[in-house]
C-alpha positions in Angstrom: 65.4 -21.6 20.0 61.9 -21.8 21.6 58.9 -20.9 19.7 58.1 -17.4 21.0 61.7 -16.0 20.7 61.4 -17.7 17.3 57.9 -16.3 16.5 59.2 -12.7 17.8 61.8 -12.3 15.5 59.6 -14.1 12.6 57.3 -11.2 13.2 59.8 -8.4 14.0 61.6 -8.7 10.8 58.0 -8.5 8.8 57.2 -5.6 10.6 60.5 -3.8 10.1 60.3 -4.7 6.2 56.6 -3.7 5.8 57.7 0.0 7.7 60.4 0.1 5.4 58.3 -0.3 2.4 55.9 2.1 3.5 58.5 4.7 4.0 59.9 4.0 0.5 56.3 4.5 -0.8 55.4 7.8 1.0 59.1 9.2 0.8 60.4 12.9 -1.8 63.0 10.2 -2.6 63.4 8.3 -5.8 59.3 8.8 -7.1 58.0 8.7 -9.9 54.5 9.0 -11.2 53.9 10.0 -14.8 53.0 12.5 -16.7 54.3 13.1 -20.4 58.0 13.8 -20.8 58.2 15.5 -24.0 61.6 16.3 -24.6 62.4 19.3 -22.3 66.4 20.3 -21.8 67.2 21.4 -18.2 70.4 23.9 -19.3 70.8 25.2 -15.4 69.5 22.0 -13.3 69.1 22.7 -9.6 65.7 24.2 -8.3 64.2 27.6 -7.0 64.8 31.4 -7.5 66.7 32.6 -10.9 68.0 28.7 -11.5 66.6 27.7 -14.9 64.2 24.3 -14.6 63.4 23.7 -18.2 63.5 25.5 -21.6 61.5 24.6 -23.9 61.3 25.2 -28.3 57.7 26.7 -28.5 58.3 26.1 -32.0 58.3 22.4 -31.4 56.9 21.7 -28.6 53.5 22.7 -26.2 51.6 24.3 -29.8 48.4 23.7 -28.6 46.3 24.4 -25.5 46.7 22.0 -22.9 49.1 20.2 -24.5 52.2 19.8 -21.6 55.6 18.9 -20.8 56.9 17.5 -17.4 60.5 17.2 -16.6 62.7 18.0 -13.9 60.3 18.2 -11.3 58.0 20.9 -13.5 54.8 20.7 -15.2 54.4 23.1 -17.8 50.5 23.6 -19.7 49.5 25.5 -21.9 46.2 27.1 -21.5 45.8 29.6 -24.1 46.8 30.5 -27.7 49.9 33.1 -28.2 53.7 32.9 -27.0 52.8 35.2 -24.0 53.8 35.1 -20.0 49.8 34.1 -20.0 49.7 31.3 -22.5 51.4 28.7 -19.8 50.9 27.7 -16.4 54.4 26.0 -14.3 53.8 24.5 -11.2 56.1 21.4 -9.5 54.9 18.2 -10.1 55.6 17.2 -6.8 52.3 16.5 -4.6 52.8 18.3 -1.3 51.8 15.5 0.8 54.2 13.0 0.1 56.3 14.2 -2.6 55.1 11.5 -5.8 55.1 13.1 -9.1 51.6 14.0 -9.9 50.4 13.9 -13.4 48.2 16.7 -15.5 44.9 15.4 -17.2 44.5 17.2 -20.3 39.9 16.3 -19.9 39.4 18.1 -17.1 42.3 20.5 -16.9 43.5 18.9 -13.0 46.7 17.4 -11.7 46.1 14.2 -9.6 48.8 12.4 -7.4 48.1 8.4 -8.1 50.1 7.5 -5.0 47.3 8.8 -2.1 44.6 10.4 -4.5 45.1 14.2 -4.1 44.0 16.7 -6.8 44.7 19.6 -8.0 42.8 22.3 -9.9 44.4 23.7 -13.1 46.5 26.5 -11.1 47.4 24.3 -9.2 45.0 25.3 -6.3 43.8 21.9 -4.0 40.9 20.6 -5.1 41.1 17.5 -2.3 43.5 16.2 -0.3 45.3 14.2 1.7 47.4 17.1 0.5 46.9 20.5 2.5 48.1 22.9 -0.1 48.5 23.2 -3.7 51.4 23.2 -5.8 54.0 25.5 -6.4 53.9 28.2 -8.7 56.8 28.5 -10.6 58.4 31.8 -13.0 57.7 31.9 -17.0 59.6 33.6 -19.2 59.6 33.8 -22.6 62.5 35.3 -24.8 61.3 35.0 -28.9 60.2 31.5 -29.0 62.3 30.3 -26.2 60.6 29.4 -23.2 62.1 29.2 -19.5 60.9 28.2 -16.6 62.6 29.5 -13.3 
């Protein structure tokens, strides 16, 4: 083999590695990126329209303002006092730029994605990008102290 076929297919497998890495990095696929996972049950799995996301015990779990639970591709916050629709925010935690799961920061009431630096504002609004648009809304409902995010 002479050195510049040798030297081309040195370099070609690097290159196809490092785009494979990359794509790994940036891909919907097989993220992860924080957040606290505090015990959520997903009962109907699946996402979107009347599919259930997450239930959660509100007599266990989010009793104070801006404490959270993320699970199942959902954040869920709770930003004010009572067991009311109003009481919680639920957006998907994943960033719309590249998909990692973004993670909620209880100081300043944002969501940040760790993987390319995009933020969020507390309804999920974008506050900076590389993302263009902010997170997805999702449904609340809450049935006694059962609540269900849709």
């Amino acid at each position: 083999m002479e050195r510049k076929e040798f030297l081309n297919k040195l370099t070609g497998g690097m290159a196809l590695t490092c785009v494979a890495c990359m794509m790994e990095a940036c891909s919907k696929e097989g993220t992860s990126g924080g957040g606290s996972n505090s015990g959520g049950t997903n009962p109907g799995g699946g996402t979107g329209g009347t599919t259930v996301l997450l239930t959660v015990n509100l007599n266990t779990q989010l009793l104070n303002v801006g404490d959270f639970i993320s699970d199942n591709g959902v954040i869920v916050v709770r930003i004010a006092a009572g067991n009311t629709v109003t009481s919680f925010t639920a957006l998907t935690n994943a960033c719309p730029h590249a998909g990692y799961a973004v993670t909620y920061v209880k100081s300043n009431n944002t969501f940040n994605c760790a993987l390319h630096g995009s933020n969020f504002n507390g309804d999920g609004s974008l506050k900076n990008g590389p993302a263009n648009t902010g997170l997805t809304q999702k449904k609340v409902e809450i049935s006694g102290t059962t609540l269900t995010v849709k």
